[in-house]
C-alpha positions in Angstrom: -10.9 26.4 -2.2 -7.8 28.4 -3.2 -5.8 26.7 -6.1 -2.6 27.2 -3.6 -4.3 25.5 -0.9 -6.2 22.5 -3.2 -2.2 22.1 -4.4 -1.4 21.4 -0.8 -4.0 19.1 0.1 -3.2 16.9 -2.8 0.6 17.4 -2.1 -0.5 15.8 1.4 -2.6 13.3 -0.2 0.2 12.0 -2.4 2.6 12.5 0.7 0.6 9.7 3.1 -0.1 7.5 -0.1 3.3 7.2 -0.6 4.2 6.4 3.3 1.2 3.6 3.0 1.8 1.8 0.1 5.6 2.5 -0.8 7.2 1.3 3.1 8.3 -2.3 3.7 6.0 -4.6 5.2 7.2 -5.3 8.9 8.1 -9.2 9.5 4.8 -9.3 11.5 2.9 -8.1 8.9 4.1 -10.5 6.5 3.9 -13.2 8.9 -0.5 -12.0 9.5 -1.0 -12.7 5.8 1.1 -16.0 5.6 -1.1 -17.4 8.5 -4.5 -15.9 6.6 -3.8 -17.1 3.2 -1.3 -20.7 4.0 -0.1 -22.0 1.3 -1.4 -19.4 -1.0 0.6 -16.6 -0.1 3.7 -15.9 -2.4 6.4 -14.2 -0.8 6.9 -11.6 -3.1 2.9 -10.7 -3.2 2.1 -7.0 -2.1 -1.5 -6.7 -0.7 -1.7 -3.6 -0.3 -0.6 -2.8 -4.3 -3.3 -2.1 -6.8 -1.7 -4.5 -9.3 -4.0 -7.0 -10.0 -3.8 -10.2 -13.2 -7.2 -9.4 -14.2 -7.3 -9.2 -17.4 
């Protein structure tokens, strides 16, 4: 692959990542993972982030 065309793809790549995991969550959205996880679901918990507390 061309080294101008591999620079596109990964300029797409970076593109769609960014549309996933940078957009609010809809209010229906939220509301799927407050009824999957109850009382264990913080409001300000991102599950689609790759932030984790492992240590």
């Amino acid at each position: 692959m061309s080294e101008k065309k591999e620079d596109k793809v990964l300029n797409n790549l970076r593109q769609m990542f960014d549309a996933v995991f940078k957009s609010e969550r809809s209010q229906s959205f939220l509301d799927i993972f407050r009824e999957v996880y109850g009382n264990d679901y913080p409001e300000e918990a991102n599950p689609l982030s790759f932030e984790t507390n492992n240590i």
